[in-house]
C-alpha positions as CSV (number, residue, x, y, z in Angstrom):
1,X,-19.2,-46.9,-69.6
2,X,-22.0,-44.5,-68.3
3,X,-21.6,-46.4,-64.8
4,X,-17.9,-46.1,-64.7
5,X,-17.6,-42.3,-65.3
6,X,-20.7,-42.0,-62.7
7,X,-18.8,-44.5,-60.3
8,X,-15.4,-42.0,-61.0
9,X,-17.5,-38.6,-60.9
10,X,-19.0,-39.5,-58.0
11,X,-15.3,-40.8,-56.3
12,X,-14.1,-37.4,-57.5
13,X,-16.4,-35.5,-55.6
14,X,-16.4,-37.5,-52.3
15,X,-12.4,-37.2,-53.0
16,X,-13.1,-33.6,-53.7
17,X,-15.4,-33.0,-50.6
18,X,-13.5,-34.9,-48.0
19,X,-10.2,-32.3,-49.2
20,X,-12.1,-29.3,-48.6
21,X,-13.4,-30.8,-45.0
22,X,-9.4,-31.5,-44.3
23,X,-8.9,-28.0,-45.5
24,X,-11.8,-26.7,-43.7
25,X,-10.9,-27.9,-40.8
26,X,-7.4,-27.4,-41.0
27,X,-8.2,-23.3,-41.2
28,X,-10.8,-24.0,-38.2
29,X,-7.4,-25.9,-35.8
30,X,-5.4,-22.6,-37.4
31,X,-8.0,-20.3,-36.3
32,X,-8.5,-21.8,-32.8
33,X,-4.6,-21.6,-32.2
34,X,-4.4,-18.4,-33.0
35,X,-7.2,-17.2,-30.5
36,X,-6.0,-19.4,-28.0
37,X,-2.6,-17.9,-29.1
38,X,-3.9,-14.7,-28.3
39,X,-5.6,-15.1,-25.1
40,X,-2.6,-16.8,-23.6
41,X,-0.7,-13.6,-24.7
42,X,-3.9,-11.1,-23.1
43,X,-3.2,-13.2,-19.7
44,X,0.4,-12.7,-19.6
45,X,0.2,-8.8,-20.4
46,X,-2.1,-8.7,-18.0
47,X,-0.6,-10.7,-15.2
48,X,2.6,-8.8,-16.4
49,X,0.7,-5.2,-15.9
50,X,-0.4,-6.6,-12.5
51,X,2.9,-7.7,-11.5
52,X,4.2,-4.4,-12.4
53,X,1.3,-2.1,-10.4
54,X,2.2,-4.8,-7.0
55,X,5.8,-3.9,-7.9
56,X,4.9,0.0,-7.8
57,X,2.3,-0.4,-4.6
58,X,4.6,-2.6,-2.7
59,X,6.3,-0.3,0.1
60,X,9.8,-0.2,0.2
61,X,10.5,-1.2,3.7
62,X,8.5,-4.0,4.9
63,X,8.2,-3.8,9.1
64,X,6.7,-6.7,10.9
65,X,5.9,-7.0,14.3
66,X,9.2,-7.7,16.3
67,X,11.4,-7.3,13.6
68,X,14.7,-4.4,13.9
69,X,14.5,-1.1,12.2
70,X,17.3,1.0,11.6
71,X,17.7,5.3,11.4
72,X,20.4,7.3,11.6
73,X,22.3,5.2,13.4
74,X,20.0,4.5,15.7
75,X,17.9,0.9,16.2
76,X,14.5,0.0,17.1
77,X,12.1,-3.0,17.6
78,X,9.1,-2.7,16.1
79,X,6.4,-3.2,19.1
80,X,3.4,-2.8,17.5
81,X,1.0,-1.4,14.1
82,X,-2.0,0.6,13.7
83,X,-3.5,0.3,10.3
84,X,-5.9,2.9,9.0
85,X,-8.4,3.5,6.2
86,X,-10.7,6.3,5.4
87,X,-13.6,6.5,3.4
88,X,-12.4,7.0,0.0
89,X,-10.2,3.9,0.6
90,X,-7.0,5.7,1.2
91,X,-4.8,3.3,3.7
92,X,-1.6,4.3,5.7
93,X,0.2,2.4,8.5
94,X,2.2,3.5,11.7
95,X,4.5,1.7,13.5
96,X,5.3,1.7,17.5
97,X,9.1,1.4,18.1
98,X,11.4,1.5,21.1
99,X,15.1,2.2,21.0
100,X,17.5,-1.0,21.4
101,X,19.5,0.9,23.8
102,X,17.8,4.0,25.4
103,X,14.0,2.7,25.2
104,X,12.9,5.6,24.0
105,X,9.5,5.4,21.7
106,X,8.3,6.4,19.0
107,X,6.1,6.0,15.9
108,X,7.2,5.8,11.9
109,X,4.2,6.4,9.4
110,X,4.7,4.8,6.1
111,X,2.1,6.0,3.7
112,X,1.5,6.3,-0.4
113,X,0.9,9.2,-2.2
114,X,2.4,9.3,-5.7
115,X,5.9,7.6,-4.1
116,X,5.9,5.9,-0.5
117,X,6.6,8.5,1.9
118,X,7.7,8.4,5.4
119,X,8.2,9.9,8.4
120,X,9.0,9.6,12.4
121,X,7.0,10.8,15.2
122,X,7.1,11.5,18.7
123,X,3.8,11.9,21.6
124,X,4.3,15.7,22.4
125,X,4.2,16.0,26.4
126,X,6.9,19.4,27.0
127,X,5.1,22.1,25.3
128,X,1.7,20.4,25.3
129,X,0.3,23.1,27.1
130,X,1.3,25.9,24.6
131,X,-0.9,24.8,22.3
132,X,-4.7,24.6,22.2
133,X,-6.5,21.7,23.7
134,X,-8.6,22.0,19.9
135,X,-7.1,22.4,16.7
136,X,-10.1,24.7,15.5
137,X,-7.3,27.4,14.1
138,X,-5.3,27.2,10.7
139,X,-2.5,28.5,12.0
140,X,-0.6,27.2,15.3
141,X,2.9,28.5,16.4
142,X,4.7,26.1,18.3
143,X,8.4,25.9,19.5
144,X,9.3,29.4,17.5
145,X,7.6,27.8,14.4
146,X,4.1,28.3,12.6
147,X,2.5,25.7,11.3
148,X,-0.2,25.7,8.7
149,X,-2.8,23.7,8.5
150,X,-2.4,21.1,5.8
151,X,-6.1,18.6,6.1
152,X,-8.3,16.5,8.6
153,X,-10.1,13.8,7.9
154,X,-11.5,10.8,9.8
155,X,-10.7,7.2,9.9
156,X,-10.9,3.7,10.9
157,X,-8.1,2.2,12.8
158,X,-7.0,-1.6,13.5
159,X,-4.4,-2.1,16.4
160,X,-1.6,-5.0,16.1
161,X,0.9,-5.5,18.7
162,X,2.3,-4.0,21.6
163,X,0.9,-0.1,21.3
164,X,-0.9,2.5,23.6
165,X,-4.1,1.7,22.5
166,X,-6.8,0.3,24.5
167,X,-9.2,-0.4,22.1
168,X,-8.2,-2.9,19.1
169,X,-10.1,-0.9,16.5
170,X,-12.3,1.9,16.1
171,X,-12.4,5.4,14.5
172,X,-9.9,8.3,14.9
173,X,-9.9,12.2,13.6
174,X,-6.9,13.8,13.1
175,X,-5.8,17.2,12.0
176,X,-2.3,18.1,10.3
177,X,0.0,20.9,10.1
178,X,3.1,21.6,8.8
179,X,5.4,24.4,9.8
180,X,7.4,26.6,7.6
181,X,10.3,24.5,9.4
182,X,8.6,21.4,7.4
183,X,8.3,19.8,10.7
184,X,4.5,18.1,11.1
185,X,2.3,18.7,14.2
186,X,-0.5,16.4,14.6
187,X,-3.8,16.3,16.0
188,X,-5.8,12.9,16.9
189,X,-8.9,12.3,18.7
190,X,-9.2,8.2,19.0
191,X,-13.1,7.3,19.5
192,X,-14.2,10.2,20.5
193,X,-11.7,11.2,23.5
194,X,-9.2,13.8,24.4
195,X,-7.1,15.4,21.6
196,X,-3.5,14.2,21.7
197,X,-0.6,16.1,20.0
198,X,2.5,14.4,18.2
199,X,5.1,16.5,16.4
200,X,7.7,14.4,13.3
201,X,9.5,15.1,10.4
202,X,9.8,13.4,7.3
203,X,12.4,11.4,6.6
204,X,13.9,9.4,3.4
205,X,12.7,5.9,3.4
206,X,15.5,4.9,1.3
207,X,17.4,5.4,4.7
208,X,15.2,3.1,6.8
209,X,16.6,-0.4,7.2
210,X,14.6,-3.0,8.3
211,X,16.0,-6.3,9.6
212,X,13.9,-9.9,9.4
213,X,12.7,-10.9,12.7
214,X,14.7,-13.4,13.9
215,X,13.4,-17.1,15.3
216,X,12.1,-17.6,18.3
C-alpha cells in the first residue's frame, strides 16, 4: 500500500507540476501579447503623430516644374525653382513663372514660419537707381514708402529649371525690408556679385491654384 500511495503522491505532483507549467506559461503567452500588444499600439501613435507633423509641414500648394499656377485671375507656367537653406536648417523655395498670355515674369516664394506663407515678386529695374547699390542702412524709402529693415542672412541655393541663374548652386546673401505699405524690398548678392533689388507683397496662399502638369 506504501508503493501505491508513493506511486499516487508522486502522479499528484507531476499532475500538480505540469498545471502550474501550463499556468506558467499561459501568464508568460498573456504577458508577451500584451507587450507586443503595446508596442504595436507605440508604432501606430507614432506613425499617427508623424503622419500628422507631414500633414502640418506639407505646403499647401504644391508647384512642379511646368505645371500652371493661378492668381488673381491671372495664369502662369512654372519655369523653374531655386531651393534654399541656411545654416540653422531653415529651407524656403521660389518659383520662376511667366504669364500665359503677356509673358511677363516673375517669382512666388513659398516659405514656413508658424503657417506657410507666401508671396510674389518682381526684379526691380524702374527705380533701381533710387536706391543704394548696398543695403548698409535700416531704413530705405522707395516709391513714396519707407521700408524697415526686417533681417539678412546667408544661404545656400540649388537651381531647377528654366531661371536666370547661371550657376546651378552656390551661396546667396540677402537683405529684407518691409515698408509701412507692407510691401517687401529685397536685397540679394548671389556668389559674391552685384546686389540685385526685387520688390513683392504677400499674398494668401489659399488663393494660389496650382494645376498638374499635363503629359507630354
Amino acid at each position: 500500500m506504501d508503493v501505491v500511495w508513493t506511486v499516487i503522491l508522486v502522479l499528484l505532483l507531476v499532475v500538480a507540476l505540469a498545471f502550474a507549467i501550463v499556468i506558467l506559461l499561459g501568464s508568460l503567452k498573456r504577458k508577451r501579447q500584451e507587450r507586443e500588444k503595446q508596442e504595436r499600439e507605440a508604432k501606430d501613435e507614432n506613425r499617427r503623430k508623424q503622419q500628422a507633423e507631414e500633414r502640418a509641414n506639407r505646403c499647401p500648394v504644391e508647384l512642379e516644374i511646368g505645371s500652371t499656377v493661378g492668381y488673381a485671375d491671372k495664369w502662369y507656367e512654372v519655369k523653374g525653382k531655386v531651393s534654399y537653406n541656411d545654416a540653422e536648417g531653415y529651407t524656403w523655395f521660389d518659383y520662376r513663372l511667366q504669364n500665359l498670355e503677356t509673358k511677363e515674369r516673375l517669382w512666388i516664394s513659398l516659405e514656413k514660419d508658424e503657417d506657410w506663407e507666401a508671396s510674389l515678386w518682381s526684379d526691380l529695374t524702374a527705380g533701381r537707381d533710387l536706391l543704394p547699390d548696398s543695403p548698409t542702412a535700416k531704413t530705405l524709402v522707395f516709391d513714396g514708402t519707407k521700408f524697415r529693415l526686417d533681417e539678412r542672412g546667408q544661404a545656400n541655393y540649388k537651381v531647377e529649371g528654366q531661371t536666370d541663374f547661371r550657376p546651378k548652386a552656390g551661396s546667396v546673401e540677402y537683405v529684407d525690408f518691409i515698408g509701412d505699405d507692407d510691401r517687401l524690398l529685397s536685397y540679394e548678392r548671389y556668389d559674391g556679385g552685384s546686389w540685385e533689388v526685387s520688390i513683392g507683397q504677400d499674398c494668401n496662399i489659399e488663393d494660389i491654384m496650382d494645376l498638374p502638369k499635363l503629359p507630354q
